[in-house]
N, C-alpha and C positions, 0 to 999 in steps of 0.2 A: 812335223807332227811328233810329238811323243809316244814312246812306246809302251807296252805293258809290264815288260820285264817280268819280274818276279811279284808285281802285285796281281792280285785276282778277289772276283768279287765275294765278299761274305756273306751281303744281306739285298736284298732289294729295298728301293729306298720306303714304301709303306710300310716294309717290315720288320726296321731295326729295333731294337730293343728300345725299350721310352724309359732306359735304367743305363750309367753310365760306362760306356765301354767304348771299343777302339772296335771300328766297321770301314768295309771300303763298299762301295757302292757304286752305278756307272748309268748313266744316262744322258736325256737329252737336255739340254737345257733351256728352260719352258720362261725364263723372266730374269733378268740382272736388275739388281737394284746396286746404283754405286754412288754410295752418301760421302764419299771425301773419302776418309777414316777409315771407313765398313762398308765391306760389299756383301752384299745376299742374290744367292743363286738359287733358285728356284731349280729344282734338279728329277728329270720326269722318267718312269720306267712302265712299264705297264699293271704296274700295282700301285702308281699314285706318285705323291709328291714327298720329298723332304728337302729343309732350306738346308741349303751350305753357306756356313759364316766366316769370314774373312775379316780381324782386326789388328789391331795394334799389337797383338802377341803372335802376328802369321809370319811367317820368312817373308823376307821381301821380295824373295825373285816370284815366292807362291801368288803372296799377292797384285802384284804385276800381270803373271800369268792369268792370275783371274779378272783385273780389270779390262785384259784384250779379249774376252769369252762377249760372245754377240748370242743372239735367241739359236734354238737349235744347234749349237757347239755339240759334238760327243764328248762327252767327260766320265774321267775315271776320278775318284778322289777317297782320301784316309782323312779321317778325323777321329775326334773324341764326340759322343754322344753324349750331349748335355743339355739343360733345362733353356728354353726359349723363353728372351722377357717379355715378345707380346706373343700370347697364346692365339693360335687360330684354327677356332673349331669348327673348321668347313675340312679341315683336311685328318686324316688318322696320326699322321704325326706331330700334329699342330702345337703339341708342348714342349720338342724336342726341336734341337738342331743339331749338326757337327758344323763341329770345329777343325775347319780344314788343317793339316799338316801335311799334307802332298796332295795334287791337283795333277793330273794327265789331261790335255787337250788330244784328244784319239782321233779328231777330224774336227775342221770346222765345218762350216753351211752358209753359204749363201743365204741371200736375205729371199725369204720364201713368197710362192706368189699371191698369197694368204696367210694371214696370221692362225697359227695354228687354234690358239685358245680364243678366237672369237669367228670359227667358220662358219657358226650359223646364217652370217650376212652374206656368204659369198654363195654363186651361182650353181648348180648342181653341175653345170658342164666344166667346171673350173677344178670343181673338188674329183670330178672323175677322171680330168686327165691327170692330175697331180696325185693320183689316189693311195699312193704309199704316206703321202704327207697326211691327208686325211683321215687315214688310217690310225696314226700318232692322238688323233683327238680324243679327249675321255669316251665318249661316247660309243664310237664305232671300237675303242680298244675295250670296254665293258659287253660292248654285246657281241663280240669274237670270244671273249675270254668265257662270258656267258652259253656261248654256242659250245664251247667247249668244253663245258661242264655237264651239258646234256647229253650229247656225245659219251662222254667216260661213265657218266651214273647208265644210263640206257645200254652200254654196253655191259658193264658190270650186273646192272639188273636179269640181264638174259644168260650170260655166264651161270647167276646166282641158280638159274631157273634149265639147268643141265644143256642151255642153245648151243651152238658149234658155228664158230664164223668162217665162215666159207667166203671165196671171192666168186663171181662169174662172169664170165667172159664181158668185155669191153666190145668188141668189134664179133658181132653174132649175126644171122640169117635175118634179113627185113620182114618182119610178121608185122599184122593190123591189128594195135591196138589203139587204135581213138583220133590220133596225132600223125602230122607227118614226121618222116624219118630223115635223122641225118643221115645221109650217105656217104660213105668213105670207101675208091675205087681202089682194086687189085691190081698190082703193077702185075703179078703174075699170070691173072685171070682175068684175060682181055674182055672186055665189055662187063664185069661183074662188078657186085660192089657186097660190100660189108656196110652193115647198119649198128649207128652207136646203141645201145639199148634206150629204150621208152618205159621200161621197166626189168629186171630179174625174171618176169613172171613165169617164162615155160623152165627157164633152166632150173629154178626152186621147187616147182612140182616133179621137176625130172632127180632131183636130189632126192626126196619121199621115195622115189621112183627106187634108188638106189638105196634104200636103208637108211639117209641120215637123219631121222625124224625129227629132231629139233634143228632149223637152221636159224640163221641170224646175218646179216650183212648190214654195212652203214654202203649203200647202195648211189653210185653216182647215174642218172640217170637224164635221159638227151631227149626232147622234143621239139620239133619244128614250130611253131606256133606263135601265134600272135602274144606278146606281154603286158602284162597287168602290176599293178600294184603288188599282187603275192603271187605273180608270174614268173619265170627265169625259163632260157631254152636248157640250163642246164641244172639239175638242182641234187639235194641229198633227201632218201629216205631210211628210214631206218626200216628196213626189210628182213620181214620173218616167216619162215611156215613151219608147220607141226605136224609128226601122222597123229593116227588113233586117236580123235577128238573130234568135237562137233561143235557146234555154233560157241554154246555154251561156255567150252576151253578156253575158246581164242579170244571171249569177250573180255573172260576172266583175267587172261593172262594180259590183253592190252588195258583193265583197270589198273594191275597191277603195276603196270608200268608209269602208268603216269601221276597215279600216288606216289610211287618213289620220285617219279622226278617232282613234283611240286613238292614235295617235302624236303627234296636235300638240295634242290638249284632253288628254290621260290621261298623255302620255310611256310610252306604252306598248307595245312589238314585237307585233303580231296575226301571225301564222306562215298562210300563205296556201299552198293554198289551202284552204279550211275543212272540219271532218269534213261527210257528208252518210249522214243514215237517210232512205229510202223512211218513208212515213206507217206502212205494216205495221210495217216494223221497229221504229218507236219506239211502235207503239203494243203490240208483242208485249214487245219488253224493257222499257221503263218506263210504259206504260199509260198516255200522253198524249203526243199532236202537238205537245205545246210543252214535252218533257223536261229538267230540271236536271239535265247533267249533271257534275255537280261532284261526286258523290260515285255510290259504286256500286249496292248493294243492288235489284240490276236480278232482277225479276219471270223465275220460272223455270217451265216448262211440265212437270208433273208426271205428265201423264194417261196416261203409257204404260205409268207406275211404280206406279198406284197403281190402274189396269181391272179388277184381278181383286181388289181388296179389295172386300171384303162391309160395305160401307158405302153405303148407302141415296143419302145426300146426293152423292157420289161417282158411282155408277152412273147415278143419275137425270140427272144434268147432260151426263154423257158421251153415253149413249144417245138425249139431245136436241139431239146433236152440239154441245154446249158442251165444256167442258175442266177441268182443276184444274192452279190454279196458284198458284206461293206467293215469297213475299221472306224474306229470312232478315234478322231484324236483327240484327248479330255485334254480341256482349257485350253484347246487350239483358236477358237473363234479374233483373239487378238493378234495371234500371229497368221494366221491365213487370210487375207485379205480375199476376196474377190480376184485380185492382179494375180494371188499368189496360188488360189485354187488355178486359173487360168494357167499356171505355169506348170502345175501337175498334170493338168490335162493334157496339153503338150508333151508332157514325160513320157504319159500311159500311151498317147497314140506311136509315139516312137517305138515302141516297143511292143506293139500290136493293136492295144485294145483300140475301141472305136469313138471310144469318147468317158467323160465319168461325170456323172451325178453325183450330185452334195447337198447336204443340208446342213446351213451356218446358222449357229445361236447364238444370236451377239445379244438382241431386245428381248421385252419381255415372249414375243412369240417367233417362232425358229423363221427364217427363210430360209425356200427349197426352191430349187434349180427348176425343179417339176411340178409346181405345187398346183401347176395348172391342168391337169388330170388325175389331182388327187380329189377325190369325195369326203365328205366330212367325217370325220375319226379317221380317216386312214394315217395320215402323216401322225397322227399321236399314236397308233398303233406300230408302227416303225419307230418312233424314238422308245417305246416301252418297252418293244423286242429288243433293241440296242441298250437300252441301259444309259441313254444321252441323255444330257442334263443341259438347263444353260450355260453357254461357254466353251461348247464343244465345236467339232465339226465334225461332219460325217459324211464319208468319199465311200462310194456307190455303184458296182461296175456291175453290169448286167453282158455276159456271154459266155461261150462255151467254157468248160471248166479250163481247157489248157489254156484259157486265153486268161480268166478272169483273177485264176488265181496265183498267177505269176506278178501278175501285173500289182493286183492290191500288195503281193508281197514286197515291192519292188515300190511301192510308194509307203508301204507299213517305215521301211528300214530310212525313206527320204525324211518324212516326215519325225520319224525318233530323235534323226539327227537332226535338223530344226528346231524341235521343241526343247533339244539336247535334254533327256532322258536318259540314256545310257550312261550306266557308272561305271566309269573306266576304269576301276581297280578292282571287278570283278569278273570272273572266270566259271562259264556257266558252261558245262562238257556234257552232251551228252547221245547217245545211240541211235542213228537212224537203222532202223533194218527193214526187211522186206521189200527191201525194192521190187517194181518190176521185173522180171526177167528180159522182156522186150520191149523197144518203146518204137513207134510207125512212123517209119519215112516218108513225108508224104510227097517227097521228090520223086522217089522211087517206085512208092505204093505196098513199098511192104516192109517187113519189118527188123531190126538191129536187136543185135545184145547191146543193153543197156552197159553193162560193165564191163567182160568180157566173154567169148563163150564156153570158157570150161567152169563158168559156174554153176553150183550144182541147185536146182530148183526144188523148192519145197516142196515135199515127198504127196501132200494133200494137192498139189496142182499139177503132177504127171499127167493126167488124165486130158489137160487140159491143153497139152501141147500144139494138138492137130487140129483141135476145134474152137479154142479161144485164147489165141495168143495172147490176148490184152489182160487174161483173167490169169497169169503164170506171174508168180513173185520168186523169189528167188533167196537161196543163201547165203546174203551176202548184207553190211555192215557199212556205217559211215562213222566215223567218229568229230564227233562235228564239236568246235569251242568258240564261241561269240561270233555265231554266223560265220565261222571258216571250218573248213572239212579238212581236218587235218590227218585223218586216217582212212581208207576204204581197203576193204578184204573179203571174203567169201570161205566156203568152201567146193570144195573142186568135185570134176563129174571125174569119175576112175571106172566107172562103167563103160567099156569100149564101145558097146550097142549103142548106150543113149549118147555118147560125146556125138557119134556118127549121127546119131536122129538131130542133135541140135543143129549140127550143122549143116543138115541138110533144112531143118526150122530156118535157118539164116539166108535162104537160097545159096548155100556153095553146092558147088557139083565135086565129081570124085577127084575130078582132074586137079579142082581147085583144095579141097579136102589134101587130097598128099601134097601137091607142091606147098602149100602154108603149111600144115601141120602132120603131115605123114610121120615125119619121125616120132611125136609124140605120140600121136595114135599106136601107133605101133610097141612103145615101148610101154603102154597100159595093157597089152597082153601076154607080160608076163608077170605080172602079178604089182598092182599100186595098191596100197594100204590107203583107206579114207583121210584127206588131209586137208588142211586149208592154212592160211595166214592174212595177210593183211602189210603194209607198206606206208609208213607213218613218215610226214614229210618233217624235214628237219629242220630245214630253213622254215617253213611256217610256225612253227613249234617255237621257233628262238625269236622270231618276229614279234608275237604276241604275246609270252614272256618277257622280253623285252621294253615292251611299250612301242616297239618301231615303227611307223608308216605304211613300209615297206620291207621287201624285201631286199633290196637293195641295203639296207644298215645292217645287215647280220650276214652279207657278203664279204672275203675279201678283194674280190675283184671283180664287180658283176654287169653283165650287160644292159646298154638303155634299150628305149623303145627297140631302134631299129635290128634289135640282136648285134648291136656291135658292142667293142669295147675301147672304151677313148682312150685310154692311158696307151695300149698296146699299138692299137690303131688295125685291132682285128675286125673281120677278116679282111684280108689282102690279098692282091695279086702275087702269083708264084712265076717263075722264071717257065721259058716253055722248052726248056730241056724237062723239067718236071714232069710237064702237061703230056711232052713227044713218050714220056714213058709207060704215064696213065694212060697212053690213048687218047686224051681227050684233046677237045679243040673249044673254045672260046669263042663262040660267034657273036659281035654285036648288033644291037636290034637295029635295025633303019630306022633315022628319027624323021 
């Protein structure tokens, strides 16, 4: 292999000068062409491409050298930066080339086990065990480089805004927030364990606690949990709190932030200040707390229109103080078939409901699923409250509200993407607030913090703690962008009385109150300033940005389904001198 010596690089190769000068540059190399005469190397860094040209005025050992270079060679190489006679304007230096006059081969490569510049065809289990090679592809090197643009401007933004980055602890006390915990066992403290964090959350309020009112962290945070498409057991937020401020601050200070970032990562105007629905709202109009609203087909409440029809399914849900309510899909009737209503119904009962009513206008007059205990004008009084025309279709769910309106929401989002309505190069952000404070276990019979419990409840719903749990909303925030929640926050209870009331609202006992949360409690009597923040996920943010899938493409090394990792071949087996030191022991199941 050849060495460096005394050459080092000047330029990367997207960003030599397109004016004629002497550059050394060093990459991978992404394509050889060898025409006899002339060679052209296609030469890759992670800012792009530029060709390196090889002719009849090169040294002959250079050119030699360059005819033994195969795909993915490391190359260091000196030329002259000069005019290219075929232009090509897919790339930024598509007018230029150098003109080689010294060539370092710094490594070769094997012939890989996928072609770098055409991985789309290759199998996701292929690209994840080879995932450094992967990594090399425009795509997944744009949306790192991108992730890391967000990153620097978000940090810089909070800097601008007097924040203080603080670290906190990795391996911290196992608390209940939502998720199971990783656990990580004390060689020193037999039977104990350290829990990775699930979030920053007590040790940020415990910073307020200590005087540092503005914090800031790029937060790596751990949950056990089943994975999804914008799932990871390990991810980044960009985690903040603040004292002396109120809903108001925090909302302001997270518009603020993501106008900067779409402006200087996206080149994009965000119009401030941002729409806001109460939780009810978004969950009456599109039947979910994290609604996409890019497109309309907003969930409409039917049940005043349709109480006196003699329809069983109807009356029964009404009279169990549930509701009917329905989405219209406009100009659906060609694409919903019969087969294809039938395959939504199937949807909704998977997912609770009990069945769904429809009416398809395909002819001059609608068919209805029900039409056989409709009375004359009724069914034209349901398309005139709907606004249905011919050519529509109209899905229909009559039951309790947590059933009805999950459900329609959850076929509103099937159905958008079938009729493909949603415009994918548009970016609709905006504020859910007033959650619940509590929402009813009904495994249990009683009740949870919806979010967590040092949130601080809407000062109009105190009253309401003891005698109507369901009717307590709370002070706390979602920041939701094309139906993903990419931010949730609150502000915090620093009243030592009422943290202990909530948590006694949650059924803990004292016993359970100090061993979870004792040290906190404790350290709100001497004195917490009013405070709140919020924890903006980072990978979700670079994903949709992005244009990604997943999250998995704005990872550099991330978990599949099973929480493993292919390239590494994590997790694994450990040696049991390890195990004899942790204490632990390994038992397998009887099969």
């Amino acid at each position: 292999m050849d060495r460096m010596d005394n050459l080092r690089r000047t330029h990367y190769c997207a960003e030599i000068p397109l004016t004629p000068c002497e550059v050394v540059v060093c990459g991978f190399a992404q394509k050889v062409r060898n025409l006899g005469n002339l060679i052209f190397i296609d030469l890759r860094d992670r800012t792009g491409i530029v060709q390196l040209a090889f002719g009849d005025d090169t040294d002959r050992e250079i050119f030699e050298k360059a005819a033994s270079v195969r795909n993915e060679y490391v190359l260091m190489a000196k030329g002259m930066v000069t005019p290219r006679e075929s232009v090509n304007t897919e790339i930024k230096t598509g007018t230029v080339e150098i003109r080689v006059t010294d060539l370092r081969i710094l490594s070769k490569a094997q012939t890989t086990p996928f072609e770098i510049t055409n991985s789309d065809k290759v199998n996701d289990e292929l690209k994840l065990r080879y995932r450094y090679l992967d990594l090399r592809t425009k795509k997944l090197t744009e949306n790192l480089l991108l992730r890391h643009k967000i990153a620097k401007v978000a940090r810089e933004y909070f800097y601008d805004n007097d924040f203080i980055e603080i670290e906190t602890p990795m391996m911290i006390r196992s608390t209940p927030e939502g998720a199971r915990d990783y656990l990580v066992p004390s060689r020193i403290h037999d039977g104990k364990f350290y829990a990775l964090p699930q979030s920053p959350q007590i040790y940020k309020q415990l910073l307020m606690v200590a005087g540092f009112d503005r914090y800031v962290q790029l937060a790596r945070c751990f949950r056990d949990e089943d994975l999804r498409a914008d799932r990871q057991p390990e991810f980044t937020q960009i985690d903040m709190e603040m004292s002396f401020v109120d809903v108001e601050d925090i909302l302001k200070i997270g518009e603020g932030l993501m106008q900067r970032l779409f402006k200087e990562v996206m080149g994009k105007d965000i119009t401030l200040p941002l729409p806001r629905l109460t939780y009810a709202d978004a969950m009456n109009r599109y039947g979910s707390d994290k609604p996409d609203t890019r497109f309309g087909m907003e969930i409409q409440d039917i049940t005043e229109t349709v109480k006196d029809v003699d329809f069983v399914v109807f009356r029964s849900a009404i009279e169990a103080g549930g509701s009917v309510r329905a989405i219209v899909v406009e100009n659906g009737a060609g694409v919903y078939t019969r087969k294809e209503i039938d395959k939504l119904t199937e949807h909704a009962k998977g997912i609770g409901a009990k069945g769904l009513a429809y009416i398809r206008w395909v002819e001059d007059e609608p068919s209805c699923s029900f039409a056989k205990f409709l009375k004359a004008g009724e069914l034209d009084a349901i398309i005139n409250r709907l606004g249905a025309k011919k050519g529509d279709v109209v899905l229909i769910m009559a039951d309790k509200n947590n059933v009805v309106l999950p459900t329609l929401g959850a076929l509103r989002l099937i159905a958008a993407k079938k009729m493909d309505i949603i415009p994918a190069d548009k970016y609709n952000l905006l504020w859910i607030v007033e959650f619940p404070f509590f929402e009813y276990n009904e495994e249990t019979g009683g009740w949870d913090a919806m979010h967590h419990p040092f949130t601080m409840p809407l000062d109009e719903c105190l009253e309401y703690l003891d005698t109507d749990p369901a009717n307590v909303r709370a002070k706390c925030y979602d920041l939701v962008m094309n139906g993903i929640e990419l931010l949730s926050g609150s502000m915090r209870i620093t009243d030592c009385e009422l943290q202990e009331h909530m948590f006694r609202s949650l059924g803990l006992t004292d016993e359970e109150i100090e061993a979870k949360f004792g040290f906190l409690v404790e350290a709100y009597k001497y004195g917490a300033p009013p405070h709140g923040g919020f924890g903006l996920g980072l990978d979700r943010l670079a994903m949709l940005m992005s244009g990604a899938d997943s999250l998995r493409d704005v990872l550099a090394f991330p978990k599949v389904q099973n929480a493993s990792e292919l390239m590494s071949g994590c997790p694994a087996s450990v040696d049991s001198k390890q195990l004899d030191e942790l204490h632990i022991a390994v038992i397998e199941e009887e099969k």
